[in-house]
N, C-alpha and C positions, 0 to 999 in steps of 0.2 A: 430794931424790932418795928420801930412806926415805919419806915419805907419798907420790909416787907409787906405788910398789912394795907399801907396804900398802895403797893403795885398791887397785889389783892384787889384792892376796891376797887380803883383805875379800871379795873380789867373785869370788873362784872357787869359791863353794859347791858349783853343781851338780854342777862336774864339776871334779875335785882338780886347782888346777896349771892352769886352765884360764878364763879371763874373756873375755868382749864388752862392752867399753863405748866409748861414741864419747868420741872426746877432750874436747869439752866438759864430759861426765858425770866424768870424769878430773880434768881443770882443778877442776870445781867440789865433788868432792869430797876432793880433798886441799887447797883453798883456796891455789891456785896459780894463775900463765897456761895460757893454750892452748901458748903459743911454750916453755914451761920446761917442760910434759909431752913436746912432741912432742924437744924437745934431752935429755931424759932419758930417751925412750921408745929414741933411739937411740942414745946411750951403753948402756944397758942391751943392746941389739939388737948392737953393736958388739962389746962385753965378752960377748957369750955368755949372759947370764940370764934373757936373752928369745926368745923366736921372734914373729914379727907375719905374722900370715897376712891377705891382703885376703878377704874377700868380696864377691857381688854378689848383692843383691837382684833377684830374677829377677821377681819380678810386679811393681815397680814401676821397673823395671829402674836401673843404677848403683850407685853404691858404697854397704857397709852400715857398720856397725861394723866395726872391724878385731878378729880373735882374738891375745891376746896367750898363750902356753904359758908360765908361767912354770916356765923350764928349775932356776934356783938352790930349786926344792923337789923336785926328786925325785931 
């Protein structure tokens, strides 16, 4: 769970508290599964120190990355 949530933080440079990564990019930088990000992605979502917003890629239309806010930095 802590290396999810730091590749998370890692990764919200641009904009504080704030990351897009597709779940594989997730999986393969905390060196974890696909299946033990997305069951931690909602624990975390569950407990409150996440919010997960969808996006849609509109010029190539369906799903993009997901925006995760991580709520437990601010």
């Amino acid at each position: 769970m802590e290396s999810v949530l730091n590749t998370l933080q890692l990764n919200s440079r641009t904009y504080f508290g704030v990351c897009w990564l597709k779940l594989t990019e997730i999986a393969e930088q905390s060196n974890v599964s696909k299946s033990t990000v997305r069951r931690v992605l909602k624990e975390f979502n569950d407990e409150g120190l996440i919010s997960v917003h969808s996006q849609i890629d509109t010029k190539r239309g369906g799903k993009s990355a997901n925006v995760y806010v991580l709520n437990c930095m601010n």
